[in-house]
Biopython code that builds the backbone (N, CA, C, O; Angstrom):
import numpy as np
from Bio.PDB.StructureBuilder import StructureBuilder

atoms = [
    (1, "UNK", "N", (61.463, 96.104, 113.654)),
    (1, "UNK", "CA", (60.706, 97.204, 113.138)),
    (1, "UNK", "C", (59.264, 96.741, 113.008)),
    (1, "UNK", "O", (59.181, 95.648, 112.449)),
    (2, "UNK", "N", (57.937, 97.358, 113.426)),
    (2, "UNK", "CA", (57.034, 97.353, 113.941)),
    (2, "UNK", "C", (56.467, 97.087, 111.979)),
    (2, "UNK", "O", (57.291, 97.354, 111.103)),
    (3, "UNK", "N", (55.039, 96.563, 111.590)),
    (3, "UNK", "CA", (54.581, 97.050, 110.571)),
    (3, "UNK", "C", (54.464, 98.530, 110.481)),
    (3, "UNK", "O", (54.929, 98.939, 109.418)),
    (4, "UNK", "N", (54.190, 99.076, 110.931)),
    (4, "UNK", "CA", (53.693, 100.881, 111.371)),
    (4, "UNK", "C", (54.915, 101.312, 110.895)),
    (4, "UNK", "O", (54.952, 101.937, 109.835)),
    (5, "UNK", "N", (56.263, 100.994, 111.729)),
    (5, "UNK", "CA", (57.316, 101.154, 111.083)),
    (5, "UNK", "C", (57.310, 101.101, 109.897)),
    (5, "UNK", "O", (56.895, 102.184, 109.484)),
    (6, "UNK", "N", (57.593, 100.285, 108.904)),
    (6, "UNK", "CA", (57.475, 99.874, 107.854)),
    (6, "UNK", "C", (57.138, 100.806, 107.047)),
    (6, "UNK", "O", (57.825, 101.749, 106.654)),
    (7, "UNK", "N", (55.627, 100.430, 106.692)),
    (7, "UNK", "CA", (54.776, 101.263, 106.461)),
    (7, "UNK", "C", (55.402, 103.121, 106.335)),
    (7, "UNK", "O", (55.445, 103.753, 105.280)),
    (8, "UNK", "N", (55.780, 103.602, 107.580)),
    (8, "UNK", "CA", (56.085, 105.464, 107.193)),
    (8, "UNK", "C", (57.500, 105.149, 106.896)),
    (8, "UNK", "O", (57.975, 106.088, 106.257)),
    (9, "UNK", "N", (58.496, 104.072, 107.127)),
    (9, "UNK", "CA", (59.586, 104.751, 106.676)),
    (9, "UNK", "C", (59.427, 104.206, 104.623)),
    (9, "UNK", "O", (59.913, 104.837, 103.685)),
    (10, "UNK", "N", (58.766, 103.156, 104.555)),
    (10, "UNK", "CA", (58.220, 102.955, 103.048)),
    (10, "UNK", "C", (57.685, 103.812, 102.300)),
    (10, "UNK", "O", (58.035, 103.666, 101.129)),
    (11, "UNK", "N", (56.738, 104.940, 102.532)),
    (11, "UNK", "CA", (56.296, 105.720, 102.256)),
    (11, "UNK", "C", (56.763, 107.240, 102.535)),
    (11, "UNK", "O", (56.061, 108.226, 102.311)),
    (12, "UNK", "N", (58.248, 107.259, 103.134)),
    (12, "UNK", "CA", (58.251, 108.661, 103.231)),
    (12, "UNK", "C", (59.119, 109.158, 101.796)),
    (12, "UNK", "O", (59.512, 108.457, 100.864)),
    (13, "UNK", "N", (59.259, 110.761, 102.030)),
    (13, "UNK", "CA", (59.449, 110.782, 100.704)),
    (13, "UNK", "C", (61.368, 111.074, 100.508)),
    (13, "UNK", "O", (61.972, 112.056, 100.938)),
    (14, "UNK", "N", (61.783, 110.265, 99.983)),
    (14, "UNK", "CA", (63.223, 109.645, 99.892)),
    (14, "UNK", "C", (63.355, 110.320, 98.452)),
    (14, "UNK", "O", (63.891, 109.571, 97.635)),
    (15, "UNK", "N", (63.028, 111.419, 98.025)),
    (15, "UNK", "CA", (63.601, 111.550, 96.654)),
    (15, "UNK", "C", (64.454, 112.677, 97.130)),
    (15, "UNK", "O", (64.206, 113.355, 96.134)),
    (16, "UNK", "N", (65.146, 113.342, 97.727)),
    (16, "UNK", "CA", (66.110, 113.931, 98.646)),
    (16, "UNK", "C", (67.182, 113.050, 99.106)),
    (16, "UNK", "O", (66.852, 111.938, 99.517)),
    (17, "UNK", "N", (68.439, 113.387, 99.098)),
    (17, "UNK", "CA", (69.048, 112.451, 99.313)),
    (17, "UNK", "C", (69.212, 112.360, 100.743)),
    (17, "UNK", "O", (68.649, 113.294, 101.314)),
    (18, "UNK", "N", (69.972, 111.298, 101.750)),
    (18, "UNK", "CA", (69.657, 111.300, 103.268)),
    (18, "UNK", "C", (70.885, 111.828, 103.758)),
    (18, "UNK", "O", (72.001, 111.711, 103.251)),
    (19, "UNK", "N", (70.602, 112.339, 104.655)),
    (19, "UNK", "CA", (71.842, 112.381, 105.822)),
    (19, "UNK", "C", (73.046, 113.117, 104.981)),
    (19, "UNK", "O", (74.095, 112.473, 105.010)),
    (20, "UNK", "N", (73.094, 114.335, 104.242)),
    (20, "UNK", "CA", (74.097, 114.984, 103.949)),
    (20, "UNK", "C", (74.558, 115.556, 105.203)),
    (20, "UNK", "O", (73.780, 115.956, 106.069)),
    (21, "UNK", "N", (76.032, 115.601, 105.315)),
    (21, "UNK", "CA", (76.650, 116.290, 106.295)),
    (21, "UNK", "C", (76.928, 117.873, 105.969)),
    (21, "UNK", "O", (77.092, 118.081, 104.767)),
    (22, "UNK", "N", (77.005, 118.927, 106.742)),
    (22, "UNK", "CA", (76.872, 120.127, 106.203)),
    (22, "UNK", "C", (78.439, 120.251, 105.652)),
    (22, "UNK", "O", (78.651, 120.819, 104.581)),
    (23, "UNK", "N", (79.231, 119.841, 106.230)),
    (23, "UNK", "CA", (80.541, 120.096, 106.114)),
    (23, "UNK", "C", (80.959, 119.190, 104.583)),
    (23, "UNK", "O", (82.136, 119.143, 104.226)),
    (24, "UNK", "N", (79.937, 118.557, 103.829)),
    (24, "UNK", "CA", (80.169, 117.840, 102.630)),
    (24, "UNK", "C", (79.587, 119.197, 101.468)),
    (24, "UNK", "O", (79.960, 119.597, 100.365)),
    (25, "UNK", "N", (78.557, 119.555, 102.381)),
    (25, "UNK", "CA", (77.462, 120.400, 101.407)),
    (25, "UNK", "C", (77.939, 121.523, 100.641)),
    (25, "UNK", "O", (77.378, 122.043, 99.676)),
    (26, "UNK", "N", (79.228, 121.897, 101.267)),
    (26, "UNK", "CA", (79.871, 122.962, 101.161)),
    (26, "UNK", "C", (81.355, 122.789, 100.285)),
    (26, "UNK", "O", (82.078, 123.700, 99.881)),
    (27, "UNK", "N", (81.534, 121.414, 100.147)),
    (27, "UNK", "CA", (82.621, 121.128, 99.011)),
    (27, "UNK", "C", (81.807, 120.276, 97.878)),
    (27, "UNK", "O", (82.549, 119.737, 97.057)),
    (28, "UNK", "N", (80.573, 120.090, 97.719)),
    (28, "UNK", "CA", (80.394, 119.220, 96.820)),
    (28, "UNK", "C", (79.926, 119.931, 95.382)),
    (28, "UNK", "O", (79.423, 119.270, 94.473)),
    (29, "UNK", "N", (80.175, 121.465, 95.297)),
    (29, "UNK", "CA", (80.039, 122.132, 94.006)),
    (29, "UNK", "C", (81.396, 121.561, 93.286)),
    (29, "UNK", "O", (81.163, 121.580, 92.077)),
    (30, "UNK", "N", (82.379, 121.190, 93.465)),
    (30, "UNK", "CA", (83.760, 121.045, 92.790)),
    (30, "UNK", "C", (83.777, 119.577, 92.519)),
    (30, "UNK", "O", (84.702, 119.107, 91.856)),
    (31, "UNK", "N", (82.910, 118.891, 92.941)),
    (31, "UNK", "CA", (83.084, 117.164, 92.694)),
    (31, "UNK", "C", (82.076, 116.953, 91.811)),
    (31, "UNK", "O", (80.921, 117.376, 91.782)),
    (32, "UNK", "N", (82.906, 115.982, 90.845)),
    (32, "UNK", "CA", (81.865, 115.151, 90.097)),
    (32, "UNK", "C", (81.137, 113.564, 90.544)),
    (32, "UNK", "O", (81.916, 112.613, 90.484)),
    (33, "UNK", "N", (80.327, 113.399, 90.790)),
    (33, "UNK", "CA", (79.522, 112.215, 91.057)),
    (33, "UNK", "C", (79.169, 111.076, 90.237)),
    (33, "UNK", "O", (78.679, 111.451, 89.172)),
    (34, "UNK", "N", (79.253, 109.642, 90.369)),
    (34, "UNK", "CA", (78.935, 108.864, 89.839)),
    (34, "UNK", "C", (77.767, 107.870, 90.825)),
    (34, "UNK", "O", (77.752, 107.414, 91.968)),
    (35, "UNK", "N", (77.145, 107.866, 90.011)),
    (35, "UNK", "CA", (75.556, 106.439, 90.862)),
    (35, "UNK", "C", (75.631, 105.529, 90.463)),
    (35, "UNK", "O", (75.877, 105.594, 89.259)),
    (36, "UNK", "N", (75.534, 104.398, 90.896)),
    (36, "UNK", "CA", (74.556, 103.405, 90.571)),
    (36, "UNK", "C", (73.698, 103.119, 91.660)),
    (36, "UNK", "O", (73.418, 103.744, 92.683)),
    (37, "UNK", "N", (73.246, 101.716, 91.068)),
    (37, "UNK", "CA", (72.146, 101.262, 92.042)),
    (37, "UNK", "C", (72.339, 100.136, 92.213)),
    (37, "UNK", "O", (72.682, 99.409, 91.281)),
    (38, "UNK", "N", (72.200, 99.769, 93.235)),
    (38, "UNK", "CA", (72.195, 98.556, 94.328)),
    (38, "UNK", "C", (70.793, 97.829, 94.813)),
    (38, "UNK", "O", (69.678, 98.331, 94.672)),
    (39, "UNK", "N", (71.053, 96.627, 95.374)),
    (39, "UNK", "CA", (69.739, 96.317, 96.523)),
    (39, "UNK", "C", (70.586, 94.788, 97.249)),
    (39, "UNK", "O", (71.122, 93.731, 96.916)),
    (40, "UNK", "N", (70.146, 95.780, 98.678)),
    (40, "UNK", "CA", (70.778, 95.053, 99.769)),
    (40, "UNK", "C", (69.406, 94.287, 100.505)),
    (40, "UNK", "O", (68.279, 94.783, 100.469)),
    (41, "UNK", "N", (69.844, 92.578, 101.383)),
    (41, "UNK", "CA", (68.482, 92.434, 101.682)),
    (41, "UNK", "C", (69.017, 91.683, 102.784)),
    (41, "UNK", "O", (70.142, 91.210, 102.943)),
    (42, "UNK", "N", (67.809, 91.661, 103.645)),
    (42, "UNK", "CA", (68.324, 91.054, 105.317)),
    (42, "UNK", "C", (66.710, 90.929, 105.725)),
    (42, "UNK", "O", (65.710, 91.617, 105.522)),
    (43, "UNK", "N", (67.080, 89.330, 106.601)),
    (43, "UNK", "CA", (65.875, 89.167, 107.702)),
    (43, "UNK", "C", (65.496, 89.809, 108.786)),
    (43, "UNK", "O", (64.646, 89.510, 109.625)),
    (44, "UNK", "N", (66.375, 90.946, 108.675)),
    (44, "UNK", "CA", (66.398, 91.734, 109.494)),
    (44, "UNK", "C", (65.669, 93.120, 109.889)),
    (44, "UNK", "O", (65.418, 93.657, 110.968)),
    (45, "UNK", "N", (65.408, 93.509, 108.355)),
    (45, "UNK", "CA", (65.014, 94.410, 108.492)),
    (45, "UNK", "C", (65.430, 95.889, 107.165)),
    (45, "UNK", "O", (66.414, 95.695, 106.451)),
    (46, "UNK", "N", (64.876, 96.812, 107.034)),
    (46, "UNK", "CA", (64.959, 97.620, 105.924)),
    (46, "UNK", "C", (66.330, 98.740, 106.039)),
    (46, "UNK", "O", (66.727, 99.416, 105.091)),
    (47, "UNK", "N", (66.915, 98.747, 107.400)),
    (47, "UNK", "CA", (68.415, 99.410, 107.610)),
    (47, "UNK", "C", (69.291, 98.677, 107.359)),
    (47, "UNK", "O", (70.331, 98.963, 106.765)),
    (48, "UNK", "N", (68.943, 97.563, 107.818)),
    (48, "UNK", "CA", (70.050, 96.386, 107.650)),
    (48, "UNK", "C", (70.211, 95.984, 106.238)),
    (48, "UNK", "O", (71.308, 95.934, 105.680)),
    (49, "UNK", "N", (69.019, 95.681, 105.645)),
    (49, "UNK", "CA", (69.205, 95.882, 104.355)),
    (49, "UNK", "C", (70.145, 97.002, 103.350)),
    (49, "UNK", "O", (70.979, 96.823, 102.462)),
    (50, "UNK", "N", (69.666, 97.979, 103.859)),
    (50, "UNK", "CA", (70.658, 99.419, 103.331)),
    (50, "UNK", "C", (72.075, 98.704, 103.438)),
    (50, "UNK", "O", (72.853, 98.326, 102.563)),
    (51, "UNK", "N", (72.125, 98.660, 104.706)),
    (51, "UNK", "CA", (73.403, 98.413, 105.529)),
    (51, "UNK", "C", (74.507, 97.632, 104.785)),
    (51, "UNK", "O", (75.702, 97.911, 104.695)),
    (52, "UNK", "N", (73.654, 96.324, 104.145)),
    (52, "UNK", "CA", (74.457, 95.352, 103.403)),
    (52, "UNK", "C", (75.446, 95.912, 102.080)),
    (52, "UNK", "O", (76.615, 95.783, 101.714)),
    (53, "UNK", "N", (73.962, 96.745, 101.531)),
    (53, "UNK", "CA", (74.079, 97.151, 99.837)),
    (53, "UNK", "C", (75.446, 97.848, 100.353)),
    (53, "UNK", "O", (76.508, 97.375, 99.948)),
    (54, "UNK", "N", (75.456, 99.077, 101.330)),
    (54, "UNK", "CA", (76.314, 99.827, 101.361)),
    (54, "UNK", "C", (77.913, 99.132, 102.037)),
    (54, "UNK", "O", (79.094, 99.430, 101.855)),
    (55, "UNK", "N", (77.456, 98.456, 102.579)),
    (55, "UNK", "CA", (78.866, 97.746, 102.791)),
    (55, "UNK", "C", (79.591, 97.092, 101.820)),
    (55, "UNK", "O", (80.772, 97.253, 101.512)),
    (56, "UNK", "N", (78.728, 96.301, 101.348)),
    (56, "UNK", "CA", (79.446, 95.845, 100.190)),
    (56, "UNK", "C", (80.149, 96.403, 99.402)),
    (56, "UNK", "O", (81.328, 96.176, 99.130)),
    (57, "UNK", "N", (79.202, 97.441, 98.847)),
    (57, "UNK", "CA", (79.582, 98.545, 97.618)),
    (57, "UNK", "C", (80.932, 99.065, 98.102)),
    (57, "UNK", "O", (81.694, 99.454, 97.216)),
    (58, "UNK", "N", (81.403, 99.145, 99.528)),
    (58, "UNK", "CA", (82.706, 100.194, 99.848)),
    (58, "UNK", "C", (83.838, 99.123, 99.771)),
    (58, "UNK", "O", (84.976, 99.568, 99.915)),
    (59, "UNK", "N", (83.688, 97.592, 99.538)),
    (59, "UNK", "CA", (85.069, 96.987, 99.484)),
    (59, "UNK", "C", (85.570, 97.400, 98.076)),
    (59, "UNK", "O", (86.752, 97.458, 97.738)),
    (60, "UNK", "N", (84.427, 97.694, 97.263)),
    (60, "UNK", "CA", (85.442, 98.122, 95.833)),
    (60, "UNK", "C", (84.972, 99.375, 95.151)),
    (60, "UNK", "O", (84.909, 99.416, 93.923)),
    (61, "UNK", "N", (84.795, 99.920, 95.551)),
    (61, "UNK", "CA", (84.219, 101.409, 95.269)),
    (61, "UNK", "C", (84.545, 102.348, 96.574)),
    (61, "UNK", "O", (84.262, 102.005, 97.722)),
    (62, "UNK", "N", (85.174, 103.570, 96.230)),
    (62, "UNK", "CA", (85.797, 104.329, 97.481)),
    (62, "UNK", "C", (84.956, 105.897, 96.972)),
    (62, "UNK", "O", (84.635, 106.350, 95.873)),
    (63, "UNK", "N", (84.814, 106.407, 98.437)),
    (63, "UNK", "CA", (84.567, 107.898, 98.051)),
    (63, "UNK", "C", (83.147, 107.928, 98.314)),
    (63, "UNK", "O", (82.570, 109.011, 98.215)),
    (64, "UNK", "N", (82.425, 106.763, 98.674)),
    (64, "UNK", "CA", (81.044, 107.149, 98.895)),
    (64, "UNK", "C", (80.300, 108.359, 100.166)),
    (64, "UNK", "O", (80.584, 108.683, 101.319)),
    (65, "UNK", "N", (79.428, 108.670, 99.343)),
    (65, "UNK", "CA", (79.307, 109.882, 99.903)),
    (65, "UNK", "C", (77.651, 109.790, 100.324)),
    (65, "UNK", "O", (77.296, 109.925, 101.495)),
    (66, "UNK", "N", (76.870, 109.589, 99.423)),
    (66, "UNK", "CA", (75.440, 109.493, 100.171)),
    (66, "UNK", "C", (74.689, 108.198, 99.513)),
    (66, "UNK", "O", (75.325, 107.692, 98.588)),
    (67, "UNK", "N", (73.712, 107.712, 99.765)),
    (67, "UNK", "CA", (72.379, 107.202, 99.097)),
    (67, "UNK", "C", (70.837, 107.477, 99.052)),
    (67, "UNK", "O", (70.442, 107.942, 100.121)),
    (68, "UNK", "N", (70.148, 107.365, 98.388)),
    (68, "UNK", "CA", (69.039, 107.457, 98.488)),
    (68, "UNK", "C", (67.964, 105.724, 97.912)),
    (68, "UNK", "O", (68.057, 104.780, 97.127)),
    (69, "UNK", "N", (67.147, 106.218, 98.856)),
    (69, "UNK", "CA", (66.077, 104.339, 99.232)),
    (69, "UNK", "C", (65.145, 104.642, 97.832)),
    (69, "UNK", "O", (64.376, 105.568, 97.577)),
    (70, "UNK", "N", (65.418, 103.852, 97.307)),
    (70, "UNK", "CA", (64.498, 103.753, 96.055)),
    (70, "UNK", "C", (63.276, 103.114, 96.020)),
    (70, "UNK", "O", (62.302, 103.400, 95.324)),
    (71, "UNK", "N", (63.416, 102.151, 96.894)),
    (71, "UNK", "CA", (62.465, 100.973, 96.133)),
    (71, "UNK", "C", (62.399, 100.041, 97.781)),
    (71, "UNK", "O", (63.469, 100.020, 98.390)),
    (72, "UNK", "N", (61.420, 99.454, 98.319)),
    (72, "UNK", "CA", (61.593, 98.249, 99.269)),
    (72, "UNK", "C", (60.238, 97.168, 98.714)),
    (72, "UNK", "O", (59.165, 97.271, 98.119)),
    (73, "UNK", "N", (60.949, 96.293, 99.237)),
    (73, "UNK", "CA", (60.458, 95.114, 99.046)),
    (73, "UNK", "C", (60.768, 94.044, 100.101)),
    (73, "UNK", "O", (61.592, 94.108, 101.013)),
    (74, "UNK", "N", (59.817, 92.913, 99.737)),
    (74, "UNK", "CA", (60.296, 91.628, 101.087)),
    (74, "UNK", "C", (59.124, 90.483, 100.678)),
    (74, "UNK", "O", (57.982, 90.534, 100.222)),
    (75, "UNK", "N", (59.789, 89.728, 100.978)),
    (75, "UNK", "CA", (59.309, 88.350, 100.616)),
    (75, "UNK", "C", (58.029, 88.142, 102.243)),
    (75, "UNK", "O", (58.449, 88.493, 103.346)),
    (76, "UNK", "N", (56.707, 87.614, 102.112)),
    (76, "UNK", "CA", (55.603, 87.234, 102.871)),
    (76, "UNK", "C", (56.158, 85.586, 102.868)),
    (76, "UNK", "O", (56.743, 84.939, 101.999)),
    (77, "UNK", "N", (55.652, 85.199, 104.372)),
    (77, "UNK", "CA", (55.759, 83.533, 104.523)),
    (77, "UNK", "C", (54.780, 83.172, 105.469)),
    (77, "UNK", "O", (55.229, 83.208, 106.615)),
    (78, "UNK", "N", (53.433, 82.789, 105.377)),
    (78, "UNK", "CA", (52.749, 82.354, 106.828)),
    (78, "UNK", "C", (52.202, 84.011, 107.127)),
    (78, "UNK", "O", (51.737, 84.339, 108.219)),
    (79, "UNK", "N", (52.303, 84.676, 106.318)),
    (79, "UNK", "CA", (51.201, 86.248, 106.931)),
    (79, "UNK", "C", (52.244, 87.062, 107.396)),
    (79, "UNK", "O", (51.868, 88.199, 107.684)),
    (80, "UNK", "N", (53.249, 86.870, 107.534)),
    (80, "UNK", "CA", (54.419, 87.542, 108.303)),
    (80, "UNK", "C", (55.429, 87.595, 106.965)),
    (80, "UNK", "O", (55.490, 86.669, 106.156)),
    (81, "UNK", "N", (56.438, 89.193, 106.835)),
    (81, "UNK", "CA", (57.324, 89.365, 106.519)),
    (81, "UNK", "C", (58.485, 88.684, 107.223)),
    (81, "UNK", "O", (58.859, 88.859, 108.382)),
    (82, "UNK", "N", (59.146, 87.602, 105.987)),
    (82, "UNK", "CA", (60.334, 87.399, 106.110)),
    (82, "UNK", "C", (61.400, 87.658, 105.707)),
    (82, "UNK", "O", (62.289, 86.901, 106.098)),
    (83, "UNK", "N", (61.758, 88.652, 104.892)),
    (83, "UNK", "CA", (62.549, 89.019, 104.361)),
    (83, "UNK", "C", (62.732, 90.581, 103.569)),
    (83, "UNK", "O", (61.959, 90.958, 102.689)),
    (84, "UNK", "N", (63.720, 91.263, 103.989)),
    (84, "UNK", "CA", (63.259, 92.481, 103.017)),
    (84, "UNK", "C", (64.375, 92.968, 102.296)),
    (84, "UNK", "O", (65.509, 92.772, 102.733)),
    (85, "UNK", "N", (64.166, 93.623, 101.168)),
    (85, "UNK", "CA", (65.350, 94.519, 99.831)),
    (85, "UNK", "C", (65.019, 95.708, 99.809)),
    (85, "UNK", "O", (63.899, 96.133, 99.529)),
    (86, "UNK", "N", (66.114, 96.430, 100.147)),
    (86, "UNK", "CA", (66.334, 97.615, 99.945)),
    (86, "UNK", "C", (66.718, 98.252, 98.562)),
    (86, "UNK", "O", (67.933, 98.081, 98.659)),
    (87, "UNK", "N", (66.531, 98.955, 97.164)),
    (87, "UNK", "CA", (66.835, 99.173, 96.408)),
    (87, "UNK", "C", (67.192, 100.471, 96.727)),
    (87, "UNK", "O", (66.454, 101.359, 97.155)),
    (88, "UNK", "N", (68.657, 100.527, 96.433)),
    (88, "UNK", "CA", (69.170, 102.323, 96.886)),
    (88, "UNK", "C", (69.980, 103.303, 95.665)),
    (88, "UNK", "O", (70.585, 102.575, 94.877)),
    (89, "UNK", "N", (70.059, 104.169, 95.480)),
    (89, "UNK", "CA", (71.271, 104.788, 94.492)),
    (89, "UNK", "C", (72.050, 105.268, 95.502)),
    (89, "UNK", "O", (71.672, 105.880, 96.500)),
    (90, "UNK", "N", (73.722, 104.801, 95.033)),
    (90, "UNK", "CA", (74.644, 105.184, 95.828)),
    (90, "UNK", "C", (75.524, 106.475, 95.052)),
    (90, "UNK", "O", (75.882, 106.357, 93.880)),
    (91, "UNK", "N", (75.748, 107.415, 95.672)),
    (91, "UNK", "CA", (76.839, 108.449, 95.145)),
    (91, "UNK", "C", (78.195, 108.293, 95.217)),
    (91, "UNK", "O", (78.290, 108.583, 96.410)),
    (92, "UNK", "N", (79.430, 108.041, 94.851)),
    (92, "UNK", "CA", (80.345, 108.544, 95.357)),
    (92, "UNK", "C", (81.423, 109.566, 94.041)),
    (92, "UNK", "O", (81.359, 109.583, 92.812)),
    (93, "UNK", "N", (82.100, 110.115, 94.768)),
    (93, "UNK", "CA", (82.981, 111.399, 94.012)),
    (93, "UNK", "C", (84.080, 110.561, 93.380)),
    (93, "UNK", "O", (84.743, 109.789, 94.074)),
    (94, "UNK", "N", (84.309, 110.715, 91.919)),
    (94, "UNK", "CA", (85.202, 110.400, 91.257)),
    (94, "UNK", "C", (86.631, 110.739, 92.067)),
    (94, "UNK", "O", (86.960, 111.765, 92.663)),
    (95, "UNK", "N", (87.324, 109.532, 91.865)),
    (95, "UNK", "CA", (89.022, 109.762, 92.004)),
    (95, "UNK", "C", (89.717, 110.716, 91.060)),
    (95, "UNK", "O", (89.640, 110.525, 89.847)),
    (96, "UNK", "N", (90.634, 112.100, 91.740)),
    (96, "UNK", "CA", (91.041, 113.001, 90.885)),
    (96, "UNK", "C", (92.074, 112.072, 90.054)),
    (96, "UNK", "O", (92.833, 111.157, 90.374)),
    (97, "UNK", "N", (91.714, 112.811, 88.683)),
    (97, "UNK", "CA", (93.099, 111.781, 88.132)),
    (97, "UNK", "C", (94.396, 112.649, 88.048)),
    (97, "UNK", "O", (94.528, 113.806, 87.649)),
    (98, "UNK", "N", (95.312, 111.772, 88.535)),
    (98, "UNK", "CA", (97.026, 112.526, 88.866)),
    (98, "UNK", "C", (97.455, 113.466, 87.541)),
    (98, "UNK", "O", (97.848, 114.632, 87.565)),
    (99, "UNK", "N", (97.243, 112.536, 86.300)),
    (99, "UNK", "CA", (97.655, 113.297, 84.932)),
    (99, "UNK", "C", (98.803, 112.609, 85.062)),
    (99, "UNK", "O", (99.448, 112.295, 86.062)),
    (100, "UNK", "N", (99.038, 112.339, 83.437)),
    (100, "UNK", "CA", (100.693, 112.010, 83.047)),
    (100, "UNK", "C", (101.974, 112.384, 84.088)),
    (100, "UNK", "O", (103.133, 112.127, 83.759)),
]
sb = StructureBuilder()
sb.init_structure("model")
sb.init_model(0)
sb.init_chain("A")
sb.init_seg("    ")
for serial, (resi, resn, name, xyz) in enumerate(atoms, 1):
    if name == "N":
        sb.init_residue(resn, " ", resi, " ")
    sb.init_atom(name, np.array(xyz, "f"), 0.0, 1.0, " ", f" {name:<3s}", serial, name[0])
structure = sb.get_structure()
Protein backbone atom coordinates (compact mmCIF):
# COMPACT_ATOMS: atom_id res chain seq x y z
CA UNK A 1 0.00 0.00 0.00
CA UNK A 2 1.35 3.19 -1.47
CA UNK A 3 1.71 6.28 1.32
CA UNK A 4 -1.25 7.98 -0.79
CA UNK A 5 -2.85 4.81 0.06
CA UNK A 6 -2.50 5.19 3.50
CA UNK A 7 -3.12 8.45 3.87
CA UNK A 8 -7.22 8.26 2.13
CA UNK A 9 -7.94 4.99 3.47
CA UNK A 10 -6.67 6.73 7.16
CA UNK A 11 -8.68 9.51 6.69
CA UNK A 12 -11.81 8.29 5.23
CA UNK A 13 -14.74 8.50 7.14
CA UNK A 14 -15.24 4.94 8.95
CA UNK A 15 -17.85 6.04 11.44
CA UNK A 16 -20.43 3.87 9.31
CA UNK A 17 -19.98 0.57 9.69
CA UNK A 18 -18.23 -1.42 6.47
CA UNK A 19 -19.39 -3.82 4.15
CA UNK A 20 -22.98 -4.62 5.50
CA UNK A 21 -24.53 -7.23 3.38
CA UNK A 22 -28.10 -6.31 2.31
CA UNK A 23 -29.40 -9.65 3.08
CA UNK A 24 -28.03 -9.00 6.96
CA UNK A 25 -29.67 -5.44 6.81
CA UNK A 26 -32.90 -6.84 6.69
CA UNK A 27 -32.72 -9.30 9.77
CA UNK A 28 -30.71 -7.20 11.99
CA UNK A 29 -33.87 -5.26 13.65
CA UNK A 30 -34.49 -8.64 15.80
CA UNK A 31 -30.76 -9.11 16.97
CA UNK A 32 -29.10 -7.86 19.80
CA UNK A 33 -25.39 -6.82 19.38
CA UNK A 34 -22.43 -6.91 21.45
CA UNK A 35 -18.80 -4.79 20.63
CA UNK A 36 -15.76 -4.67 21.66
CA UNK A 37 -12.63 -3.48 20.51
CA UNK A 38 -9.66 -4.94 19.23
CA UNK A 39 -6.25 -3.94 17.43
CA UNK A 40 -4.72 -6.15 14.99
CA UNK A 41 -1.09 -5.33 13.60
CA UNK A 42 1.06 -6.59 10.61
CA UNK A 43 4.19 -5.55 8.52
CA UNK A 44 2.09 -5.79 6.14
CA UNK A 45 -0.07 -3.47 5.99
CA UNK A 46 -3.56 -1.78 7.38
CA UNK A 47 -6.01 -4.90 5.89
CA UNK A 48 -3.84 -7.28 7.09
CA UNK A 49 -3.85 -5.74 10.16
CA UNK A 50 -7.81 -5.77 10.29
CA UNK A 51 -7.36 -9.19 9.05
CA UNK A 52 -5.45 -10.45 12.18
CA UNK A 53 -7.78 -8.60 14.88
CA UNK A 54 -10.64 -10.30 13.04
CA UNK A 55 -9.33 -13.63 12.82
CA UNK A 56 -8.41 -13.99 15.94
CA UNK A 57 -11.51 -12.63 17.53
CA UNK A 58 -13.59 -15.63 15.51
CA UNK A 59 -11.61 -18.62 17.28
CA UNK A 60 -13.61 -17.63 20.40
CA UNK A 61 -16.29 -15.40 19.68
CA UNK A 62 -18.98 -16.62 17.00
CA UNK A 63 -21.64 -14.62 15.13
CA UNK A 64 -19.52 -11.84 13.93
CA UNK A 65 -21.15 -9.74 11.82
CA UNK A 66 -19.36 -6.38 10.98
CA UNK A 67 -16.45 -3.94 12.13
CA UNK A 68 -15.64 -0.64 12.01
CA UNK A 69 -11.59 0.98 11.74
CA UNK A 70 -11.24 3.14 14.59
CA UNK A 71 -7.98 4.18 15.01
CA UNK A 72 -4.48 3.33 12.77
CA UNK A 73 -1.29 3.53 13.74
CA UNK A 74 2.40 2.11 12.90
CA UNK A 75 5.61 2.20 14.17
CA UNK A 76 8.46 4.65 11.73
CA UNK A 77 12.14 2.98 11.37
CA UNK A 78 14.81 4.77 9.04
CA UNK A 79 11.85 7.28 7.45
CA UNK A 80 9.86 4.32 6.36
CA UNK A 81 6.76 2.68 7.99
CA UNK A 82 7.38 -0.54 9.53
CA UNK A 83 4.72 -1.62 11.07
CA UNK A 84 1.03 -0.90 11.37
CA UNK A 85 -2.30 -1.35 14.10
CA UNK A 86 -5.43 -1.39 13.21
CA UNK A 87 -7.84 -0.42 16.12
CA UNK A 88 -11.41 -1.79 15.12
CA UNK A 89 -14.94 -2.34 16.97
CA UNK A 90 -16.18 -5.69 16.22
CA UNK A 91 -20.08 -6.58 16.25
CA UNK A 92 -21.36 -9.82 16.67
CA UNK A 93 -25.19 -11.04 17.52
CA UNK A 94 -25.71 -12.61 20.81
CA UNK A 95 -26.32 -16.50 21.01
CA UNK A 96 -30.23 -17.11 21.42
CA UNK A 97 -30.49 -18.58 24.74
CA UNK A 98 -32.38 -22.17 24.55
CA UNK A 99 -34.22 -21.44 28.09
CA UNK A 100 -34.57 -24.07 30.81
Amino acid sequence: MSNDEAEAFATAPWSAHISLESSRESSMSDHVYKKIELTGSSPEGIEQAVNVAVSRASETLHNLRWFELTEVRGDIDGGKVVHWQASIKVGFTLADDPGP
